[in-house]
C-alpha positions in Angstrom: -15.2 53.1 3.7 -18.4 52.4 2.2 -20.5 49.3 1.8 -19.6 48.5 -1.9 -16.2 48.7 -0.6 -16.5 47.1 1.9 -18.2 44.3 0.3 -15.4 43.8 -2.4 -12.9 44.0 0.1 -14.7 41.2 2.0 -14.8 39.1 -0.7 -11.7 39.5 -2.5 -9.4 38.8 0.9 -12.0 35.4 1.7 -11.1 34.1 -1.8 -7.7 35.0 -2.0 -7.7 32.9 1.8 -10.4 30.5 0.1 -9.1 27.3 2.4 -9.5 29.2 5.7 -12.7 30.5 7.8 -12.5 33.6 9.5 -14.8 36.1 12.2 -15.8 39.1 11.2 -12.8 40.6 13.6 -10.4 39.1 11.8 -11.8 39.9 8.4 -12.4 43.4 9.8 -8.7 43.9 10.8 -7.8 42.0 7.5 -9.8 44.9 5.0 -9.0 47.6 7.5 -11.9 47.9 8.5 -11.0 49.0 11.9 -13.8 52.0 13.1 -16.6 51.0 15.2 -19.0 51.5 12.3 -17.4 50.1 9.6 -17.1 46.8 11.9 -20.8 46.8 12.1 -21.0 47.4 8.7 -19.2 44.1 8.3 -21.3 42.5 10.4 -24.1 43.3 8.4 -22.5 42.4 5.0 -21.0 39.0 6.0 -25.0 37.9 7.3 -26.1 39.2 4.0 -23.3 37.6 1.6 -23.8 34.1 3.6 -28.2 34.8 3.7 -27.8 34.7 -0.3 -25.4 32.2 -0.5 -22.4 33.7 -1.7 -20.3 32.6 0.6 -20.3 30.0 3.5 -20.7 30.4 7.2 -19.2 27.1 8.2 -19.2 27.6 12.1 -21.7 30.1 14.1 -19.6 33.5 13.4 -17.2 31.8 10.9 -17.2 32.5 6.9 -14.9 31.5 4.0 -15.2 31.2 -0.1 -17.2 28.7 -1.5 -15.2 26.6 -4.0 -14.4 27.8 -6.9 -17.1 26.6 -9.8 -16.8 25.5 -13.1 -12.9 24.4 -12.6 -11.8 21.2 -11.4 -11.1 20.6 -7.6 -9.7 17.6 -5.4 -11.0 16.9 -2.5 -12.4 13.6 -1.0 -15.6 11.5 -1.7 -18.1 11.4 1.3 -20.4 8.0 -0.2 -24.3 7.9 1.8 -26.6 4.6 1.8 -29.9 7.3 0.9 -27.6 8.5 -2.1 -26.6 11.6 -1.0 -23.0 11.6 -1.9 -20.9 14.7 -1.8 -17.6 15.9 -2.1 -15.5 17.6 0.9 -13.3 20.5 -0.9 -12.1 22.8 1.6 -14.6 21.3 4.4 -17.6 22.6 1.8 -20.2 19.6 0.7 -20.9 19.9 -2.6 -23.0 17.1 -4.2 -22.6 14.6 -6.5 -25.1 12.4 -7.9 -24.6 8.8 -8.4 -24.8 8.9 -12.2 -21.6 11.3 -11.9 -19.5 9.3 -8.9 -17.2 6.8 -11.2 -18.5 4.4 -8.3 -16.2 6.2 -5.5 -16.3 4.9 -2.0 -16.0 6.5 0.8 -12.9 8.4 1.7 -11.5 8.3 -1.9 -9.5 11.0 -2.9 -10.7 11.9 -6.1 -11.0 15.0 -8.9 -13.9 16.7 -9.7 -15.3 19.3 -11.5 -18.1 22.0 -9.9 -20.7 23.1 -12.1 -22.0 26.6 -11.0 -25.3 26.6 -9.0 -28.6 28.1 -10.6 -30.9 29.8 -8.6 -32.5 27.9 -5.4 -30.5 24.9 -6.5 -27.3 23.7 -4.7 -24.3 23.2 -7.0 -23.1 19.9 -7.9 -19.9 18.1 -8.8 -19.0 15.2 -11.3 -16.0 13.0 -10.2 -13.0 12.9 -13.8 -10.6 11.2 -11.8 -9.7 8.8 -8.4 -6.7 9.7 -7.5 -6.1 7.8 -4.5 -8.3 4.9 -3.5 -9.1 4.5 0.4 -8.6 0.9 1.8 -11.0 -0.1 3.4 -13.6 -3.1 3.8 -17.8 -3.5 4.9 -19.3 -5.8 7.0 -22.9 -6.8 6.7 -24.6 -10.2 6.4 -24.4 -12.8 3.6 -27.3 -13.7 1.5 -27.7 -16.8 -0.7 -30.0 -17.7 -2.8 -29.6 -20.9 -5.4 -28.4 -18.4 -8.2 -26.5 -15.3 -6.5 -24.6 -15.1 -3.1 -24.6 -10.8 -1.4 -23.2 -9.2 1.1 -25.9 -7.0 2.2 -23.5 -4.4 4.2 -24.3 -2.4 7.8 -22.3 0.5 6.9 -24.2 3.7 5.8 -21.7 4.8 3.3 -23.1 2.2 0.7 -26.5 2.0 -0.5 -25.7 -1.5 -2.6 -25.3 -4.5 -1.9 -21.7 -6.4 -3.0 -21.9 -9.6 -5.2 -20.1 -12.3 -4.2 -19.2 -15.8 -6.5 -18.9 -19.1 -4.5 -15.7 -19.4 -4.7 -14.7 -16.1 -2.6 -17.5 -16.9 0.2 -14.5 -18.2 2.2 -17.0 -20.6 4.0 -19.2 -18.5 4.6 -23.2 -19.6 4.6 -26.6 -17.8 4.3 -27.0 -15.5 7.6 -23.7 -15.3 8.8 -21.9 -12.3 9.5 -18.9 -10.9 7.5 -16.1 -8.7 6.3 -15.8 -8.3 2.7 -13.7 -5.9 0.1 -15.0 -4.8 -3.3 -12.2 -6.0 -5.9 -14.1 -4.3 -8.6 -16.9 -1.9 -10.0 -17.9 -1.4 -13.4 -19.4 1.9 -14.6 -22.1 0.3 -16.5 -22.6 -1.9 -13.6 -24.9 -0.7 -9.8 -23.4 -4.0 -8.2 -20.3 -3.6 -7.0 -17.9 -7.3 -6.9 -16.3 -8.4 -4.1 -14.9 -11.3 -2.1 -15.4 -12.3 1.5 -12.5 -11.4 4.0 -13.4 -13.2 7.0 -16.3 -14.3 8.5 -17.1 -13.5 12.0 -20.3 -16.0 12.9 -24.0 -15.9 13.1 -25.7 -12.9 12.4 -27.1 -11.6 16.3 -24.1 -13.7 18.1 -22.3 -11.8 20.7 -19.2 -12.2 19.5 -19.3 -11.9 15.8 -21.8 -8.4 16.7 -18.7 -7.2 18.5 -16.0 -8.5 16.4 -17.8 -6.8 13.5 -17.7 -3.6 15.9 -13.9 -3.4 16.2 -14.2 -4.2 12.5 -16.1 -1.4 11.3 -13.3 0.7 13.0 -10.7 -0.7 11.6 -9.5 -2.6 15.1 -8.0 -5.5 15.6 -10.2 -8.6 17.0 -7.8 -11.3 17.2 -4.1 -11.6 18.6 -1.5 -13.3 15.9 -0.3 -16.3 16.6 3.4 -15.5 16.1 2.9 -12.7 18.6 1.1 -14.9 21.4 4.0 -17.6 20.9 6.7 -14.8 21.3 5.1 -13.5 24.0 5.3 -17.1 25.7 9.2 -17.6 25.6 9.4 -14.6 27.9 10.1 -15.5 31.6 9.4 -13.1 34.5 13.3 -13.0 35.1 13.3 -11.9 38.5 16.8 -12.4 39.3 18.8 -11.6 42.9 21.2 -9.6 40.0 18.0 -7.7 38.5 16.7 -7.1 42.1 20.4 -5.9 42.8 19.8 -2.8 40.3 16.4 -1.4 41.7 14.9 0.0 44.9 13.4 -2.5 46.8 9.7 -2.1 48.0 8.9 -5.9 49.4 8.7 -5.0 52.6 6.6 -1.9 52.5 3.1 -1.9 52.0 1.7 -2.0 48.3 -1.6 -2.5 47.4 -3.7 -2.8 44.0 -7.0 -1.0 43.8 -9.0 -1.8 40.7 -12.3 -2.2 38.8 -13.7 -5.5 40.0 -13.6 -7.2 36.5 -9.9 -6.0 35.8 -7.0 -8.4 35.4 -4.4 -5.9 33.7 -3.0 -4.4 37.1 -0.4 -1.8 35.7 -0.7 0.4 39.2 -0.1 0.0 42.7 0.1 2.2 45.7 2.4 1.7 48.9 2.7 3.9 51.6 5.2 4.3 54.9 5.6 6.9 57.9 8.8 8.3 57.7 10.5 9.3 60.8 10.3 12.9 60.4 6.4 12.7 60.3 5.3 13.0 56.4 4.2 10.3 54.5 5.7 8.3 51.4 3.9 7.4 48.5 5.2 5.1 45.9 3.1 5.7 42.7 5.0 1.9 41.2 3.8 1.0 37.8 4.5 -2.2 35.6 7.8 -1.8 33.5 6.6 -3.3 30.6 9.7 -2.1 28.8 12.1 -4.2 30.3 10.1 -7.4 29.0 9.3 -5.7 25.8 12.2 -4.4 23.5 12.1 -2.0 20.7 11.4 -3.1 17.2 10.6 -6.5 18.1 7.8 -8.4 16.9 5.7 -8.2 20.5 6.7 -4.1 20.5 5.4 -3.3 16.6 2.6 -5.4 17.3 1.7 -3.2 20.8 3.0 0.0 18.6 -0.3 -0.5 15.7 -2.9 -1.1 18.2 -1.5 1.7 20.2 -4.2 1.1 22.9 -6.0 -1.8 24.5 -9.6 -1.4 23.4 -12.8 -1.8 26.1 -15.9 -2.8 24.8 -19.1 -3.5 26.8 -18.1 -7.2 27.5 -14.8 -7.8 26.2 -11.4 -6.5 26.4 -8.9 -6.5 23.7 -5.5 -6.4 25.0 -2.5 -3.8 23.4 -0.4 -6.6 24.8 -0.8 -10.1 24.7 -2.5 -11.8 27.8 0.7 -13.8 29.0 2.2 -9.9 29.5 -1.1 -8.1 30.3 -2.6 -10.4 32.9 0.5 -12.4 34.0 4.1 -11.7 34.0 3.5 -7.5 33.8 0.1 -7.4 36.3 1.0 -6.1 39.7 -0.8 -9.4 41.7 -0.7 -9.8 44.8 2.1 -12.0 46.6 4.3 -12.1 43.6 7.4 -10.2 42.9 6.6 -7.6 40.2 9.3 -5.1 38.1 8.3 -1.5 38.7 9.3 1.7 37.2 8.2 4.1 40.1 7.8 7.6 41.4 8.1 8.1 44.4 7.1 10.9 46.7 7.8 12.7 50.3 4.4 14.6 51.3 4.0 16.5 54.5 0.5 16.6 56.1 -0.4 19.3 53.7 0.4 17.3 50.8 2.7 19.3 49.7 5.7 17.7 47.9 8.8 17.7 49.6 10.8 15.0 48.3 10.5 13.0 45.1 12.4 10.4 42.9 11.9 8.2 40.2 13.6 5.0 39.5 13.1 1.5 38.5 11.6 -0.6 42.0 10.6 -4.0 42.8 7.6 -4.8 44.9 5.2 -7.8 46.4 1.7 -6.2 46.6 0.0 -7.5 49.9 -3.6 -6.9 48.7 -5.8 -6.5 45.7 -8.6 -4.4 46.8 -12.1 -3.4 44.4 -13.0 -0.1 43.8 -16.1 -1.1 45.7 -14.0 -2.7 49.2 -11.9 0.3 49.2 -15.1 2.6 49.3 -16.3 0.8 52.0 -13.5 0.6 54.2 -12.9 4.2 53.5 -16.3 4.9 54.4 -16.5 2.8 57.5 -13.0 2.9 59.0 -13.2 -0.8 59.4 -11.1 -3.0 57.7 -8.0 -4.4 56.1 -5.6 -1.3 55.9 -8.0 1.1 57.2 -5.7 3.6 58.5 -3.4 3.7 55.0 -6.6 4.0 52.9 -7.6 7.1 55.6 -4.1 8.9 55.1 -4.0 8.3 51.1 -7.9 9.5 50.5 -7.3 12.4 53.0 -3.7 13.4 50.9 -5.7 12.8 47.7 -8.7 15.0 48.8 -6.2 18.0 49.4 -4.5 17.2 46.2 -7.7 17.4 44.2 -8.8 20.7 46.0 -5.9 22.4 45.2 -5.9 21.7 41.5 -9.2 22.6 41.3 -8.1 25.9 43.2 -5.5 26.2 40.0 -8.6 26.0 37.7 -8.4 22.3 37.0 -12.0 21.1 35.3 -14.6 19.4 37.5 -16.0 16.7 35.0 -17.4 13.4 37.0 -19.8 12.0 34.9 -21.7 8.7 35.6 -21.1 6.1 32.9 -24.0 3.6 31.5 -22.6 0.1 32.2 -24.7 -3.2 31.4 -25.4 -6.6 33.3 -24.7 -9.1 31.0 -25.5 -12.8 30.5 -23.4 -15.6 29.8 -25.0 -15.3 26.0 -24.1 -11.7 25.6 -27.4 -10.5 26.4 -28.4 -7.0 29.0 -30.6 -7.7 31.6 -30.2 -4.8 33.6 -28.0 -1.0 33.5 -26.5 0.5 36.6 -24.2 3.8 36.7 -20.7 3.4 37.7 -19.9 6.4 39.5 -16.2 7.7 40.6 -16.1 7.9 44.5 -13.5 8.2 46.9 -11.6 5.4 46.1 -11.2 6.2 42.6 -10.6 9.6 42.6 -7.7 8.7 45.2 -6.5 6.8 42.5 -6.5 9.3 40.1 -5.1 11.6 42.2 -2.0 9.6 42.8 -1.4 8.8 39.0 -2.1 12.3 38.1 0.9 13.4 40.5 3.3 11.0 39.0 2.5 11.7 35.5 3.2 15.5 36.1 5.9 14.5 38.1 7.5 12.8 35.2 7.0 15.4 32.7 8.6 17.9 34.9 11.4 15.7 35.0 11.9 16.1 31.4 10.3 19.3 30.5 11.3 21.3 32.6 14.6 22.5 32.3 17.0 25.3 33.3 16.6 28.4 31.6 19.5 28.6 28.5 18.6 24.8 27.8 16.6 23.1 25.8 14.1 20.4 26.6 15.3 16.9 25.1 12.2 15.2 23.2 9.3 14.0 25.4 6.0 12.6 25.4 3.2 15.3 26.2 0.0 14.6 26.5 -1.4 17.9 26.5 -5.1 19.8 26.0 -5.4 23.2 24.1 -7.3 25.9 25.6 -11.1 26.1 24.3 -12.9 27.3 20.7 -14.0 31.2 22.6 -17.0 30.7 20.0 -17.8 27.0 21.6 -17.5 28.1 25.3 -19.7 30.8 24.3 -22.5 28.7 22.3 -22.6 26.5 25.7 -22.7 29.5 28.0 -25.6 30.4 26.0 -27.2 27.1 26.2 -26.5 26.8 30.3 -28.2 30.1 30.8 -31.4 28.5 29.5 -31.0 26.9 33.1 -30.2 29.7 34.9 -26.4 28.6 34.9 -24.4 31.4 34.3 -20.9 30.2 32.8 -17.9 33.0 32.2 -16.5 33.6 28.6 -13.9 35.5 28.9 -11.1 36.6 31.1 -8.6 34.0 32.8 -8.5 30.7 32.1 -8.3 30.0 36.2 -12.1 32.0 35.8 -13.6 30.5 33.5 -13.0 26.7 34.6 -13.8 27.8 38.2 -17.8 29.0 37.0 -17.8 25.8 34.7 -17.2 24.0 38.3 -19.5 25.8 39.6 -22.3 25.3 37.0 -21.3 21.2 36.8 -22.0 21.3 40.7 -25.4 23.0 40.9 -26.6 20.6 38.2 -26.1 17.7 40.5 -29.4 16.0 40.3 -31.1 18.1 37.9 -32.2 16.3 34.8 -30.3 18.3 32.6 -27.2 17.5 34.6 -25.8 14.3 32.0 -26.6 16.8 28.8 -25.3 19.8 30.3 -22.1 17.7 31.6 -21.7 16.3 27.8 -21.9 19.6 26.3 -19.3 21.3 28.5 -17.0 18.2 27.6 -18.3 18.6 23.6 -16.9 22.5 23.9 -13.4 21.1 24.9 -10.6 20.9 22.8 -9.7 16.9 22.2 -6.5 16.1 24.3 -4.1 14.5 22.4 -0.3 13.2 22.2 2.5 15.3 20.9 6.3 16.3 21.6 5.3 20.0 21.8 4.2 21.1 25.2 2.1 23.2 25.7 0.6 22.6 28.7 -2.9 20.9 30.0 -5.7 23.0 30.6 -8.4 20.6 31.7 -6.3 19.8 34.7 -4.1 23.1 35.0 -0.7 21.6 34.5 1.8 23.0 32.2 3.5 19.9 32.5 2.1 16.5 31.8 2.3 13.2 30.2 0.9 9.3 30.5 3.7 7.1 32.3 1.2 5.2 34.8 -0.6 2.3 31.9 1.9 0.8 30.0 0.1 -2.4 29.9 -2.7 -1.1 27.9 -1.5 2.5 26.0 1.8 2.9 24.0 2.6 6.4 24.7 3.2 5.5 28.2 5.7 2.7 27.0 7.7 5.5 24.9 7.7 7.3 27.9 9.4 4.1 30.0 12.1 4.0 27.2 12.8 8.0 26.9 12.8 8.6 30.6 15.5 5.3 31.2 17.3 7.0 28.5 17.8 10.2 30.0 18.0 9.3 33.2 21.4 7.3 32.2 22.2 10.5 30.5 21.5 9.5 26.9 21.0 12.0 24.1 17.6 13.3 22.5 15.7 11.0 20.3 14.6 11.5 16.6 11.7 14.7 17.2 9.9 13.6 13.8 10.1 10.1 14.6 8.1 10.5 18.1 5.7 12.7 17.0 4.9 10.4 13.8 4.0 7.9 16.8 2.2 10.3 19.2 0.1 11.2 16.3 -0.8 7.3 15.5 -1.5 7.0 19.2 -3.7 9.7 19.5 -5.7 8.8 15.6 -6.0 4.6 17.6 -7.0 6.7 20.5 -10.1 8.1 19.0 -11.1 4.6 17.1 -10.8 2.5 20.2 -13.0 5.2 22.0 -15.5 5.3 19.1 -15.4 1.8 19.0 -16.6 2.0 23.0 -19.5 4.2 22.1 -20.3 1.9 19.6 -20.9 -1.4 21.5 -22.3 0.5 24.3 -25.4 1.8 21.8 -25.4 -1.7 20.9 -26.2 -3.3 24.1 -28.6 -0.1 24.7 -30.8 -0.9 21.4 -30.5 -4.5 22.4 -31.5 -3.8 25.9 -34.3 -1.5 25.0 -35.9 -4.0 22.2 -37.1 -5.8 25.2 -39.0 -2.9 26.2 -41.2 -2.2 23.3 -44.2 -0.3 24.3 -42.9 0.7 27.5 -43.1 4.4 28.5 -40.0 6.6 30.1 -39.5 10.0 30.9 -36.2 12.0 29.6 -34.6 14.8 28.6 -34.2 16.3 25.2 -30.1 15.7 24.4 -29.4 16.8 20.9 -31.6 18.2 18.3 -31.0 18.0 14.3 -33.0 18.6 11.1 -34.4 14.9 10.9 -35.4 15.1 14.7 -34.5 15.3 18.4 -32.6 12.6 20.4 -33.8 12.3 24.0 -32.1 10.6 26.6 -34.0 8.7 29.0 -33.9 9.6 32.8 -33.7 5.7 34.3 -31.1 3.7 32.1 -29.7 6.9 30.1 -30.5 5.5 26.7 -30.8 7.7 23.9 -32.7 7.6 21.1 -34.8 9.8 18.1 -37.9 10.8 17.8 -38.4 11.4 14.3 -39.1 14.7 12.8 -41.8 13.1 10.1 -43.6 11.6 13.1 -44.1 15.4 14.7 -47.4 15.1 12.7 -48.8 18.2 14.2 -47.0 20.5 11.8 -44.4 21.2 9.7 -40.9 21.8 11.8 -38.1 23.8 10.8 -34.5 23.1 12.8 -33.0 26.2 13.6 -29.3 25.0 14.2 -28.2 28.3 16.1 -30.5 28.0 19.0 -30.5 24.2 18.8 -34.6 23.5 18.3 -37.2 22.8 16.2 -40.1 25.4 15.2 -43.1 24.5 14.1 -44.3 26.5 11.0 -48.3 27.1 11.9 -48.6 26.7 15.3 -45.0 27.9 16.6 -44.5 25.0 19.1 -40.9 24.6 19.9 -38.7 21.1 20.8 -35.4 22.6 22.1 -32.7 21.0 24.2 -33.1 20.6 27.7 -37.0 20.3 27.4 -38.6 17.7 29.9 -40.4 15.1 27.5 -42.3 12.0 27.8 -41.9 9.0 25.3 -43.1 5.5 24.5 -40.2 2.8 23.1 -41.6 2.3 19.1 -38.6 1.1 17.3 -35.5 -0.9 18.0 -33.5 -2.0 14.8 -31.0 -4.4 16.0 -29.5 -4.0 11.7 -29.4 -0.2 11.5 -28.2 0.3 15.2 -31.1 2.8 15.2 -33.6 3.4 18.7 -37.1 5.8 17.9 -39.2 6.7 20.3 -42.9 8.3 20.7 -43.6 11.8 21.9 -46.2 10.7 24.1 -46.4 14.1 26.1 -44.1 16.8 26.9 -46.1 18.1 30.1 -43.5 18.6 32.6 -42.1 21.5 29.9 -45.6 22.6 27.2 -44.6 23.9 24.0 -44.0 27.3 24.3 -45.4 29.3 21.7 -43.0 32.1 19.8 -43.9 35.3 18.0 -44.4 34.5 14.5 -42.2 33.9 12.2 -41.4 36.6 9.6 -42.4 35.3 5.9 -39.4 34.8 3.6 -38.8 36.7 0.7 -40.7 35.7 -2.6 -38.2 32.9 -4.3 -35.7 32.3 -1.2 -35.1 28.5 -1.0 -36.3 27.3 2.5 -33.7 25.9 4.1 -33.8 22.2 6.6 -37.6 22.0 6.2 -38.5 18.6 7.5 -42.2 17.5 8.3 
């Protein structure tokens, strides 16, 4: 074929399959395309056709139609606080000014129509219709004067500010903090109307700053009353009858080992010799099920929330505290309900027996993550010898999976001291040792344990419906943007071949960055080029740990999916029949969407408490890292508390800086100096904006890495539009 033909072909099969995106192999084998030179020659054309904008490259190596102009689309609003609103039609931006929104908000599904682009300009949209409005609320801080009452909001997906009359302030006064929902917008009006929703407290108050958090996302920050009083009538129901229908455990060791701060104990550990010389472990876990019955008020209640949310100082229970911390936590010296797995492992730790039932237990001890280190450590101490035996069974466990081509991720995570006001004084690292990783280990074992007890099934039959919790295999183009990234280091990470291969040199890599400085932003990346895991009723295996079977049984108290898996697994086990498929996948896939909010939610308090921590520190000089770099700057993450923050593109005052998103820097235009990730740099603390939840530091020096100068840059052609220029 030649060019021109190849060129129509090329464009003709990406708008015929205008929703997808495609690499140039594919489109190759899609145009037949298939000799060695016309596969260069696509190469070629695709760089040009996306260089002149006539169609997209929406991924490095991946290209698809732009939208189709001048005809009316649907797709859904994407509302900025700077005014740049767009519209997402097939994962394309197009914009739309405000003069041509109908006053969407964000996350509105609307109709627009696309007017074709003229030269060097980007096309824009104009909304005709909302078709579907998104519910949703903003939370900012009321303002009151003698004639008008505001909600001046947080969130960044509205630039105005929301008029509210006296009557629908809901109590609320000048400077406290809020939750309100526009009830109306007029065309001819830029105010929006609105009443208040709740309000949360002072503006800067622990409490309402994290209550307005969990709001943001949509989360729950108090428990209903109706729940809590439900939730009361239950008794722990211990009965000689109920203890007449489980495996009995009082007698055998069992111990807790938890955070030091935790009150939700939904696991616990005991261990016996048996006769023949191996070693039982009883993985026993809270059975939350039997206290809390399907479709009940308590169980739809758990079923929203899906997940108990952490924050930096708070927790916000799935279940309500009379369940979570009392009647379902494993404490010690009290008869406790247990759904357990239990296992036979010779000195090897190799599985020889296993079973899994419902138990009662009496736990003996609560240990800390912290006492448990040290007696493990030491060899002195309350249960020494049982601690010795489990961490030396866990240690062979976790070698073999990593042997499988399990993934070595052991971050350190930023944790704050607080005061009894709310306030940081001081970070510290909270690192997984010993103790925790033999903790892991354990649950890990029963939770593939249980899957396999499901899952996997004689050949001829089919699997009944099941709880996965599973993790795809990696983007090939994302392993491959990190492997590029790593070698920067002189960490060589494999691409291709087995999957057993590749996770063994990311292991590899993640272990000879120990200590480095660009060990946390080389640990985050490797996570970033992962596939999200996630709930479902399809299995299809786990390739972070190197299962093909796998599931969450062992934290009922605090995740839902873990409680469906209680109820399915009783089920079967009495020989019921397969549940609705739709029906558990409609609830693995809320699960895994509360999932993500509660974890966002997380990240979000924790940069709260680091903005609030480092406003103290004004002034103050740190050295760091360079951890992400974007058009409007470069984030750097700082080497002694692991806060991150920007320093701004517009106050790089030396030059003009273009962001060159494929090899992840910025390039000076005149004098070629380059800010690229990884780089050593030193900064000074300049901003801390406590409203915005923005940090900006000062590029005070980057001498432990100098700019390093690049050949110049090759002028662009007379006309071209300059793309992500940024002073």
């Amino acid at each position: 074929m030649r060019k021109p033909e190849i060129e129509k072909r090329i464009v003709e099969f990406l708008q015929k399959e205008y929703k997808k995106a495609f690499n140039y192999k594919q489109i190759a084998f899609a145009i037949g395309a298939t000799n060695p030179a016309n596969r260069l020659d696509v190469i070629n054309i695709l760089d040009t056709l996306a260089e002149a904008d006539e169609i997209l490259e929406v991924a490095l190596g991946k290209y698809k139609a732009k939208a189709n102009r001048g005809t009316e689309n649907v797709g859904y609003f994407v509302r900025r606080s700077n005014g740049r609103n767009a519209v997402i039609i097939d994962d394309e931006n197009i914009l739309v000014a405000e003069r041509n929104s109908m006053h969407a908000l964000n996350g509105d599904k609307v109709r627009v129509v696309v007017s074709a682009s003229r030269r060097g300009q980007d096309p824009e949209a104009r909304v005709v219709e909302i078709l579907e409005r998104k519910d949703q609320v903003f939370i900012g801080t009321i303002k009151m004067d003698r004639n008008v009452s505001l909600l001046v909001p947080d969130s960044k997906f509205l630039a105005a500010d929301i008029l509210i009359p006296r009557s629908k302030l809901k109590g609320g006064k000048d400077g406290d903090k809020a939750i309100a929902r526009i009830v109306a917008w007029r065309d001819d009006e830029m105010t929006p109307r609105g009443e208040i929703v709740d309000v949360l407290g002072r503006k800067g108050d622990n409490t309402a700053e994290m209550h307005a958090i969990l709001a943001e996302f949509g989360l729950p920050y108090r428990y209903p009353a109706n729940v809590e009083k439900a939730a009361a009538r239950i008794d722990a129901g211990i009965t000689p009858r109920e203890i007449a229908k489980r495996e009995d455990f009082r007698n055998i060791l069992t111990f807790t080992i938890d955070p030091r701060d935790a009150k939700d104990f939904d696991d616990a550990l005991s261990i016996r010799q048996l006769a023949n010389g191996n070693t039982e472990v009883g993985v026993h876990i809270a059975d939350v099920t039997h206290y809390v019955h399907p479709n009940t008020l308590i169980d739809r209640e758990a079923q929203q929330r899906a997940t108990s949310v952490y924050l930096v100082d708070r927790t916000i229970p799935m279940l309500p505290e009379h369940l979570s911390n009392g009647i379902c936590s494993l404490r010690p010296n009290e008869e406790k309900l247990t759904f357990s797995a239990i296992f036979e492992l010779d000195a090897k730790a190799n599985v020889v027996n296993h079973r899994i039932g419902r138990t009662v237990i009496r736990s003996d001890r609560r240990f800390t993550y912290e006492e448990a280190q040290k007696i493990i450590e030491t060899g002195e101490g309350e249960y020494a010898a049982e601690l010795h035996t489990l961490n030396e069974l866990a240690k062979t466990l976790r070698r073999r999976r990593y042997d499988d081509g399990a993934l070595e991720f052991d971050r350190a995570e930023v944790r704050f001291e607080i005061d009894d006001k709310g306030h940081p004084i001081s970070v510290y690292f909270k690192e997984s040792k010993d103790a925790n990783k033999l903790i892991e280990e354990f649950m890990l074992l029963a939770n593939k344990y249980v899957a396999m007890a499901v899952g996997k099934v004689p050949e001829g039959k089919k699997a009944k419906t099941f709880v996965y919790r599973v993790h795809a295999n990696p983007d090939p183009e994302k392993i491959s943007n990190f492997s590029r990234i790593a070698q920067r280091f002189g960490f060589k990470v494999q691409t291709d071949g087995r999957a057993k291969d590749v996770n063994k040199s990311l292991n590899r890599m993640l272990r000879n960055v120990k200590g480095r400085g660009e060990e946390n932003m080389l640990s985050i990346l490797a996570i970033r080029s992962m596939a999200k895991a996630e709930y479902t009723t399809d299995n299809i295996g786990h390739y972070g740990l190197a299962f093909d079977y796998y599931t969450h049984f062992t934290s009922p108290i605090r995740r839902y999916p873990d409680m469906m898996v209680h109820r399915l697994l009783a089920k079967y086990m009495e020989g019921g029949r397969s549940v609705d498929k739709r029906k558990t996948e409609d609830l693995c896939e809320h699960s895994s969407e509360m999932e993500v909010l509660a974890t966002n939610a997380e990240r979000a308090s924790i940069r709260y408490k680091q903005i609030e921590f480092m406003k103290d520190r004004l002034g103050e000089i740190y050295e760091g890292v360079i951890s992400g770099v974007t058009e409007w700057g470069f984030y750097v993450e700082l080497d002694e508390n692991m806060c991150e923050g920007l320093v701004p593109v517009r106050d790089l005052a030396d030059d003009y800086y273009d962001f060159d998103d494929k090899n992840y820097c910025l390039i000076g235009r005149k004098h070629h100096n380059k800010y690229t990730l990884g780089d050593r740099v030193k900064v000074q603390v300049a901003r801390a904006d406590m409203d915005k939840k923005m940090l900006d530091f000062a590029l005070i020096s980057d001498s432990g890495n100098p700019n390093k100068p690049l050949p110049a840059v090759p002028s662009k052609k007379k006309g071209k539009k300059r793309k992500n220029s940024r002073r």
